[in-house]
N, C-alpha and C positions, 0 to 999 in steps of 0.2 A: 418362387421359381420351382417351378414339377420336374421330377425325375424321371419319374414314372406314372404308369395310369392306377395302377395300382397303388400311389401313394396316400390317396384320399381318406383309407382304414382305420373342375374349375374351367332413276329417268324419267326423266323429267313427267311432270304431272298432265292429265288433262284438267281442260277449266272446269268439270263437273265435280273435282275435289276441293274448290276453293272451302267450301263450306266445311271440310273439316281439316284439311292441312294447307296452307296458303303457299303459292307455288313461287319459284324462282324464276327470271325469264333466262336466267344465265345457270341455270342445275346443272351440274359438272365443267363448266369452264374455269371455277376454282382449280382444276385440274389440268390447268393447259402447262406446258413444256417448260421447264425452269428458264430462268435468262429471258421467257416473251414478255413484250410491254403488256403491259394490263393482264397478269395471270390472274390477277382478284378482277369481279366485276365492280362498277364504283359504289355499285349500292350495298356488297357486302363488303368494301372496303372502309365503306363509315359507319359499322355494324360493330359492336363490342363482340371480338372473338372471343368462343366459349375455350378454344385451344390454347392454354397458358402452358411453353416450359419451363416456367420457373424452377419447380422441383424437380423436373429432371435433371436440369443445368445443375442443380444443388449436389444432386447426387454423382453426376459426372465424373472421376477424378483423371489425374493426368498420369500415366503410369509409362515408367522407362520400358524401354524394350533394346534388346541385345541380338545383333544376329546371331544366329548358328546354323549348323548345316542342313536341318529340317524347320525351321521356323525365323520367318523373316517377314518383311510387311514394304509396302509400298514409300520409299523416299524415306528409309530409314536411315540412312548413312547423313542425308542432312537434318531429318527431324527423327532424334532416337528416340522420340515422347510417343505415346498414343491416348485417345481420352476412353474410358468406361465409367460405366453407372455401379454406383455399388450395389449389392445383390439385396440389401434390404435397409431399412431405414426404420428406426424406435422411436415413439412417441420421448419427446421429452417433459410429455407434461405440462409444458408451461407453453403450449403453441409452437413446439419448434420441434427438431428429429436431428438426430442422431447414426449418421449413416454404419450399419453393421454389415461383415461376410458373414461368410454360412460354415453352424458349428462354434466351436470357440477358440479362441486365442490364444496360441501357448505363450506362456511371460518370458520365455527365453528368445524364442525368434521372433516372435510377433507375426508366422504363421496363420492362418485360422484351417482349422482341420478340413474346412474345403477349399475354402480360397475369400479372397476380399469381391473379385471379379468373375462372371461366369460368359459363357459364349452364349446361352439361350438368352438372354438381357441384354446383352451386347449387339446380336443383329435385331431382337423387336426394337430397339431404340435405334437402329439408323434406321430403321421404318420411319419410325416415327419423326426425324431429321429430315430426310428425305424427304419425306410425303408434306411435310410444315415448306421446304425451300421449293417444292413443286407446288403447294399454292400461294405462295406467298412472294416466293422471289428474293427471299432475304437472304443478306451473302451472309450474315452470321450463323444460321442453318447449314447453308451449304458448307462451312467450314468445318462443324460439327460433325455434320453427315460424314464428310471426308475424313475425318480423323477417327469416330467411329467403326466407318470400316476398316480404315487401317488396323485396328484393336484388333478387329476379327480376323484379318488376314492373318495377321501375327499367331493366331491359335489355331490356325490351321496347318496341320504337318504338310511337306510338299515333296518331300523323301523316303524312300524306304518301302517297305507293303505298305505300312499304314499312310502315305501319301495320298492326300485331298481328303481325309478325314478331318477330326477338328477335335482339339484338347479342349475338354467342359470348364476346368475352374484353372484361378492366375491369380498369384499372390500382390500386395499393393508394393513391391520391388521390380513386380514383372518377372516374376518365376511362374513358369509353371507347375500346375499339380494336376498330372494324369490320374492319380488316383486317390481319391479323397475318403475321409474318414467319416462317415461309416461307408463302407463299399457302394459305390453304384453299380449299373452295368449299363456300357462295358465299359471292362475296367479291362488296362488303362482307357482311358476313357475315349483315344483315338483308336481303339482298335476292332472299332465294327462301327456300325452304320448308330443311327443315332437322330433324337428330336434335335439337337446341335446341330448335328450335319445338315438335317432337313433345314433348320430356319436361317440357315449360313446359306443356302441355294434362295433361298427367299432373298435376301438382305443383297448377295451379291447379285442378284435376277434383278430389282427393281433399280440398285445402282447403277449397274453398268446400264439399264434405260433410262434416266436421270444424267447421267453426266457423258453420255454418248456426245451429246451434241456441243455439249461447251468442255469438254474435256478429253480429247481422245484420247491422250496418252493413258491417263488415271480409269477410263473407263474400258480401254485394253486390255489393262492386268486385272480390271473386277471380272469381263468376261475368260480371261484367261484364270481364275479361282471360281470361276463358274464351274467352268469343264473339268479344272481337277474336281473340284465336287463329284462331276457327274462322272468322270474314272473310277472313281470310287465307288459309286453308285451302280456303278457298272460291274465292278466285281462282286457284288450280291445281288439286291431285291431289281434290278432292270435286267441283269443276266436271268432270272427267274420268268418274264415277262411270257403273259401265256400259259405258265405252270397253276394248277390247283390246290387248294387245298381240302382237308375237312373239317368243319370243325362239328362235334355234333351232328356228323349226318350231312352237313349245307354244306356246299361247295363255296369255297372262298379264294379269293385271288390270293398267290403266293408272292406278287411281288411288290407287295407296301414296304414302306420303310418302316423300319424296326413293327412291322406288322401289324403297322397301324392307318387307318385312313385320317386319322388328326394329323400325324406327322407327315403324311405322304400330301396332305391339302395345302399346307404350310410351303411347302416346296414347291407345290404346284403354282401358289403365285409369285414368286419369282421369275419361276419356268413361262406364265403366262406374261409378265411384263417384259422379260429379254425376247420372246418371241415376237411380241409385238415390234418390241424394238429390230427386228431381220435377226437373230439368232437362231440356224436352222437347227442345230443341236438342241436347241433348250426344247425346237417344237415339236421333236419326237419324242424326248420325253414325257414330256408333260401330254400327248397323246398316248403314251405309255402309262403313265400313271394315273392317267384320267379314267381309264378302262378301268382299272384297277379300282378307284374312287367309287367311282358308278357302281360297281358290281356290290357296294359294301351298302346302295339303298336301299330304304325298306318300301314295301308293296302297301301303301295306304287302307285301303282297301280290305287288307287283310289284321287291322286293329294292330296291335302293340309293335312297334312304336311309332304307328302313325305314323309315318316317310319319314322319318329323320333318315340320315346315313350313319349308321353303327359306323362306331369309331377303331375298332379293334376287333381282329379275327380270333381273339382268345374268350370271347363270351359274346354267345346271340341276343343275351337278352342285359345289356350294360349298355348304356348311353353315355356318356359323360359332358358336361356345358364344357368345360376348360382343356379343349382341345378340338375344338368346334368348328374350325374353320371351312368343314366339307362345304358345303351349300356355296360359299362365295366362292369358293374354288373351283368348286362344277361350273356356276353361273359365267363365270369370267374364261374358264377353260373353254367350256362351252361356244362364248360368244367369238372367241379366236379363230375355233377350231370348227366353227356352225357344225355342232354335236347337239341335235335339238335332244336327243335322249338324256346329255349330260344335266342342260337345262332344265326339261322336265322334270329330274333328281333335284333341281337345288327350289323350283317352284313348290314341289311336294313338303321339301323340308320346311321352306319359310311359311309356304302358306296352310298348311299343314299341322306339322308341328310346331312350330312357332307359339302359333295359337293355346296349345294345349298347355305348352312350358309357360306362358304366361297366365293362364287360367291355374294354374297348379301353383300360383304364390311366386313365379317369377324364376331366375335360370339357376335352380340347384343345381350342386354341382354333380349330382349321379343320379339318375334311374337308372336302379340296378336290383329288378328292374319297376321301383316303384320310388317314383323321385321323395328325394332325402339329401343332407347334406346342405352343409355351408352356400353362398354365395359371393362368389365374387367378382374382379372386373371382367378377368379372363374369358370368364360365360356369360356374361351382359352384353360383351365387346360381337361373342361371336354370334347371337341372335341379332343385331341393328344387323351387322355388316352381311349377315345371309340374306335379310331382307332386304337392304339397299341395292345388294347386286344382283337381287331377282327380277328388280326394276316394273313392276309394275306398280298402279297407282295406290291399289290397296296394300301393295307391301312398305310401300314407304309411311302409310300411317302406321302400321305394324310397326316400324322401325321407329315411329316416333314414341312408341305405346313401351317397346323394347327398351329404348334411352330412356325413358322415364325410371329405371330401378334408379343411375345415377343419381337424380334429385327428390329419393323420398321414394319412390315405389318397390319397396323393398322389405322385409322383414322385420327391420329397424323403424322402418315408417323418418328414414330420416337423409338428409343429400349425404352422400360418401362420396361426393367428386365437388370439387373447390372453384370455379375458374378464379379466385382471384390469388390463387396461389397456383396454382396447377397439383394439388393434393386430390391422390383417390385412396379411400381407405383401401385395408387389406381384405375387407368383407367383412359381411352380417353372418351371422349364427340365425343357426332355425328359430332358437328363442328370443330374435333382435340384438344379441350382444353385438357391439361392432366394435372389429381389431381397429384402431386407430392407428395403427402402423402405417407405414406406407414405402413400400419397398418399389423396386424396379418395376418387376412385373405387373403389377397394381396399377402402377402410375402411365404404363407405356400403354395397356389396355384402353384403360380410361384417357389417354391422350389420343390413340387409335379412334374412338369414338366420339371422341370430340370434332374432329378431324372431317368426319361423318357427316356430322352435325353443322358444322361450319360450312361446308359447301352446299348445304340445302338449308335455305331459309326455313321451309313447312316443316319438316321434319324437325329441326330445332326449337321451334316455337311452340310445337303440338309437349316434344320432351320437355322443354325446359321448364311448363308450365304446368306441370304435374308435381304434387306435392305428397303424396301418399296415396296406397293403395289399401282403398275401405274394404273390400271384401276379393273372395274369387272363389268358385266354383268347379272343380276340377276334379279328379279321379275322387274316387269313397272306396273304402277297405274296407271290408267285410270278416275281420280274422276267425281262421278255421277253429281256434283252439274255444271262442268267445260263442262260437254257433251250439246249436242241439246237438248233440251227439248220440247216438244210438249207443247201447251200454260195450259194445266192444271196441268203439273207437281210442285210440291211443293218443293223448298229447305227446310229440316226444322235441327236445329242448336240445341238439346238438353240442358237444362238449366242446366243440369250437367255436361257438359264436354265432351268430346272423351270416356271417360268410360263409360260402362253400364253395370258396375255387374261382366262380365265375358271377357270383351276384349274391345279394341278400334276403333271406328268409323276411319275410314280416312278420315281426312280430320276434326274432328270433327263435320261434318255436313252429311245428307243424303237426296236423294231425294225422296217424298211419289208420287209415281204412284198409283192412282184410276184406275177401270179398264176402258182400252182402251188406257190408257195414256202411252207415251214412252220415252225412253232415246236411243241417238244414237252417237256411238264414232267412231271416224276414228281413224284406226288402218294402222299405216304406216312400221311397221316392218314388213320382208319376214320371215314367217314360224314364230310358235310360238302355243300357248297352250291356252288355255282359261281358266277361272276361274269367276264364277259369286259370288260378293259378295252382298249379302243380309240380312241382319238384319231381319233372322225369328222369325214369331210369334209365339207362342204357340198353339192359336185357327187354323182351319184351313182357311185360308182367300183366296187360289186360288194360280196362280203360276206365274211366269214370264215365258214367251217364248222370246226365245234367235234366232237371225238370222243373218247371217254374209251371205254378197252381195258382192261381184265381180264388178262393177259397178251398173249396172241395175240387174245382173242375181245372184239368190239365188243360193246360195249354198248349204246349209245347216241350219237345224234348228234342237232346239232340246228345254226343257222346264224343271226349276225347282222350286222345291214348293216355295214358300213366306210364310207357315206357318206351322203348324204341329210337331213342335216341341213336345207338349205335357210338361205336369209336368214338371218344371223346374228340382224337388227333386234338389240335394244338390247345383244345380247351385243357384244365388244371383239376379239374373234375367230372369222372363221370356221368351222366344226366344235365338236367341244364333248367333253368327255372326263367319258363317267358310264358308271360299271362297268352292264353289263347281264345280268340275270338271265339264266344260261342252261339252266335246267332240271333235269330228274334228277337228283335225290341222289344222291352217291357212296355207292359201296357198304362196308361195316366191312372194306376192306382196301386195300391200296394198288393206285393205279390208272398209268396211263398217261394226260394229255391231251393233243391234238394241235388244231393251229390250221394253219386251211391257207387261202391266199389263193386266192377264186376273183373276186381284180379287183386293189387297190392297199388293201392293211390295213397302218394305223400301230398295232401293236402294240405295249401298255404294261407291260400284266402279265396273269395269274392269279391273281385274289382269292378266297380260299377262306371261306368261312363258315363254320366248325364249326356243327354242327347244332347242338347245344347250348354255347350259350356260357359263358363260367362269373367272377366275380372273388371270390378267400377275400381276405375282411379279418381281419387279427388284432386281437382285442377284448381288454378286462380280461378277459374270463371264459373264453378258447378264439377261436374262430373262430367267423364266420360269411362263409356262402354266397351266394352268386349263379348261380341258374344261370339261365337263356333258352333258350329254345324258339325258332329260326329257322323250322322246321318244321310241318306241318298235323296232324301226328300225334301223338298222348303220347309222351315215352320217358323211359325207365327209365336214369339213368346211374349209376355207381359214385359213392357220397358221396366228396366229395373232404376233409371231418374231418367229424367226429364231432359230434351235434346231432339237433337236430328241428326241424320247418319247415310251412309249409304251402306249398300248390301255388297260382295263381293265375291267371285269365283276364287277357288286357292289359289287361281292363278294368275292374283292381284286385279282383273279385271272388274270395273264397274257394270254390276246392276242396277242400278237409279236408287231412288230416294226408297229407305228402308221402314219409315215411323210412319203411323197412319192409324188412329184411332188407338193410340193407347199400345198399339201390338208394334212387334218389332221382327220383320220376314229376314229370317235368315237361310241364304244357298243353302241345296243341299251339300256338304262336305265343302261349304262354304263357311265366310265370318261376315261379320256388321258390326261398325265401330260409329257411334252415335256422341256425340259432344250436347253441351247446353251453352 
């Protein structure tokens, strides 16, 4: 369960794709309206579903609830019980788990210094209720669902200022605890806007569209805890709507929630399912906060970070997987709202970035701004579901390339999602370690993507049948400290760590160029991208000039600032550290680059981009490819196994058949995914 972002220190096909994802003839009517005959088609009704909740049911508990004068829940006076998931679950070792709260337990009350239950677990799990009784049709879901959100309603205050906010943790008597040990923010924990808030607008958005139709009474009071949400919401970041900010210079929208595009994407589909459902309030917001989304994309084109949507206005150069939901957001916001610019955002991101995050060893959970970090469900969950809702044909193999960390494509090189239990580990470590834990949030992700998976046969079949991921080809660091140095250059090692404020040093260390002074790296791959990383300052202090040599003979130069940042505004540190594109492709042979200070440059590294990036996953049946196009041009590279494939635009569209004498033609700022 994340606090904070800071806590890390997570349609249908054409026939021309049979050949590498096999298609469904019924692709989304898995999804048709709870209560309709036939919401399963019959051919994925005699299909073994990958969506097992057995372990969330495990984790379930039933917990009393007591009115009072700010917190009370739906049909509490005949049923005082509600159900929640506990916040995390301990291997026991012996094949079983051990449900734990967060923090520990005092022996006197039986306490736990956060709580046994949290409200960010509590509404992904009636997602995940929900979404199971909307394909499925099963009334033991729908019972689930319903009592689930009852849970949530209950921790939502409905009095007072802080009314339509939402209390984070709830002890297993059904007390609450606004303020939990060690502090969050905000603390108390209903007393400002909130990732809670946000996924409670989620949770109550796709309910009251779920039980509109077989339940009006029950789906009254969810849309009526909708709108207190959005009273709420209303007294901050949608009262802001329109306002700027700066951060570093960039203009950013001032009115995300808790000033984040993660938290404000969460909300948005809610907002996107009550609309659909005729909710006219939910469709102004979520046209409110869609702007807001949009504005947080990046410009492809101009290199780092390749179109994803930054997730947070406290640092330009920080991505993070486990809060990831912009891309299905925009895509679904989008298709409501026919905002073709929102869509273009979320096509950029999937087909885009996608690519590079799975070429880079699969979805760490931070480039910040050079991916690093743990993986787990939360950032696996949010690459399938960006590329499902971008809906084109090439993004749906994407999404099945994405499900593949589930079973084996992943750092462990091994499955961390169970269907015969409904078990998903807690994540792999960079060095393979896998937590075997398996807590709420884990389980609800990995249930989310199953979910995915179950209503598209291809997409299931391309994931389920990947077993590890043999190699991948993705960014190359260069560190400044490790290059030539001219004799005045300085290593210098920050007393505080790889962090500063807003992202991480490489290397935890950088090198200070005075001017005149230089760094020079040999660079031995053919063909590749450049990227200068530099730790700018605020003031203006002069620029680096950039020159990459052929032996003796220049090729090319080109020059970027060392400072200039300006006003930090809401970043945490002055200057700002995001790789900057610096031009010309290298050439297919090994080059020379030099960095020369014409002021005061804190040089970090040289990040190299292979022009074509590449990840071979091994399958039951052979391999299959990934390649990416960083590039504006076609090219042609040597297949790296054996197979056939098609080419694709980012923007999932088919270019015909890719493999042809050994080579393999990849779009430019396109991908090509090839099977055997």
């Amino acid at each position: 369960m994340d606090t904070s972002r800071r806590s890390f220190l997570t349609l249908a096909a054409t026939a021309s794709a049979l050949a590498l994802l096999p298609t469904d003839a019924a692709f989304g009517s898995a999804h048709a309206a709870p209560g309709v005959a036939g919401a399963l088609p019959l051919e994925a009704a005699r299909r073994p579903r990958l969506t097992n909740l057995a372990h969330l049911r495990f984790l379930l508990a039933e917990v009393p609830v007591t009115p009072s004068d700010a917190h009370t829940t739906y049909g509490i006076d005949v049923r005082p019980i509600v159900r929640a998931p506990w916040t995390y679950a301990d291997t026991d070792g012996a094949g079983g788990y051990r449900p734990v709260g967060g923090g520990t337990r005092d022996a006197v009350t039986g306490y736990w210094t956060q709580g046994a239950y949290n409200a960010d677990d509590i509404a992904r799990a009636a997602i995940v209720f929900l979404r199971d009784w909307k394909a499925t049709g099963d009334a033991q879901t729908a019972d689930e669902a319903r009592d689930v959100l009852r849970s949530l309603a209950f921790l939502q205050t409905t009095t007072g200022p802080n009314a339509g906010r939402v209390v984070l943790w709830q002890q297993e008597d059904g007390t609450l605890n606004p303020s939990a040990i060690p502090v969050e923010l905000p603390d108390p924990s209903d007393s400002a806007e909130s990732y809670w808030l946000a996924r409670s607008v989620w949770a109550f958005g796709e309910g009251y569209a779920a039980f509109r139709d077989v339940d009006a009474d029950f789906a009254a009071f969810l849309l009526a805890r909708l709108h207190l949400c959005l009273d709420a919401l209303g007294r901050e970041s949608l009262s802001r709507a329109g306002q700027w900010v700066k951060s570093d210079g960039r203009k950013l929208p001032a009115w995300l929630i808790a000033g984040g595009a993660d938290a404000t994407a969460e909300a948005m589909l809610g907002l996107a399912a009550a609309s659909e459902a005729g909710d006219g309030r939910s469709r102004k917001a979520l046209q409110t906060y869609g702007e807001g989304v949009v504005a947080m994309a990046a410009d492809p084109s101009k290199g780092w970070p390749f179109g994803a949507v930054l997730p947070w206005t406290g640092s330009l150069g920080f991505w993070h997987a486990w809060g990831a939901a912009a891309p299905e957001a925009l895509a679904r916001g989008g298709a409501v709202l026919r905002r073709r610019d929102w869509t273009a955002a979320a096509l950029a991101d999937a087909g885009r970035f996608t690519p590079q995050v799975l070429a880079s060893g699969g979805p760490h959970n931070a480039w910040a701004p050079l991916p690093a970090e743990a993986q787990i469900a939360y950032g696996a969950h949010g690459r399938v579901a960006g590329a499902v809702a971008a809906g084109g044909e090439g993004h749906r193999v994407l999404a099945g390339l994405a499900a593949g960390w589930f079973f084996g494509a992943n750092t462990a090189g091994l499955p961390v999602y169970d269907p015969a239990t409904g078990v998903t580990f807690d994540g792999v470590e960079t060095d393979g370690r896998v937590n075997r834990n398996s807590g709420a949030e884990s389980t609800i992700h990995g249930l989310l993507t199953m979910q995915l998976l179950d209503a598209d046969r291809g997409i299931a079949e391309l994931a389920t049948s990947i077993t590890g991921l043999r190699s991948f080809s993705g960014l190359r660091v260069l560190e400044a400290e490790t290059a030539r140095l001219s004799p005045g250059a300085v290593v210098e090692t920050p007393d505080t760590g790889a962090w500063i404020g807003e992202g991480n040093l490489s290397g935890a260390s950088f090198v200070r160029l005075a001017r005149g002074e230089w760094a020079e790296f040999d660079v031995t791959e053919a063909g590749g991208i450049l990227h200068g990383l530099v730790w700018r300052q605020a003031a203006e202090v002069g620029d680096a000039v950039w020159e990459v040599f052929k032996g003796r003979r220049k090729l090319w130069s080109t020059k970027t600032p060392a400072g200039g940042t300006g006003d930090r505004g809401l970043t945490e540190a002055d200057g700002m550290l995001v790789p900057q594109l610096l031009g010309g492709d290298l050439p297919d042979a090994a080059v020379t680059v030099r960095c020369t200070s014409r002021g005061d440059v804190r040089l970090d590294a040289l990040v190299i981009q292979p022009k074509v990036v590449n990840a071979v996953y091994a399958t039951t049946s052979g391999s299959a490819v990934l390649y990416a196009n960083g590039a504006r041009h076609d090219e042609r590279v040597a297949a790296l196994a054996p197979g056939s494939g098609r080419s694709y635009d980012a923007d999932g569209s088919s270019r015909g058949q890719a493999v042809q004498g050994g080579k393999v033609r990849v779009r430019g700022e396109g991908f090509t995914i090839t099977r055997a």
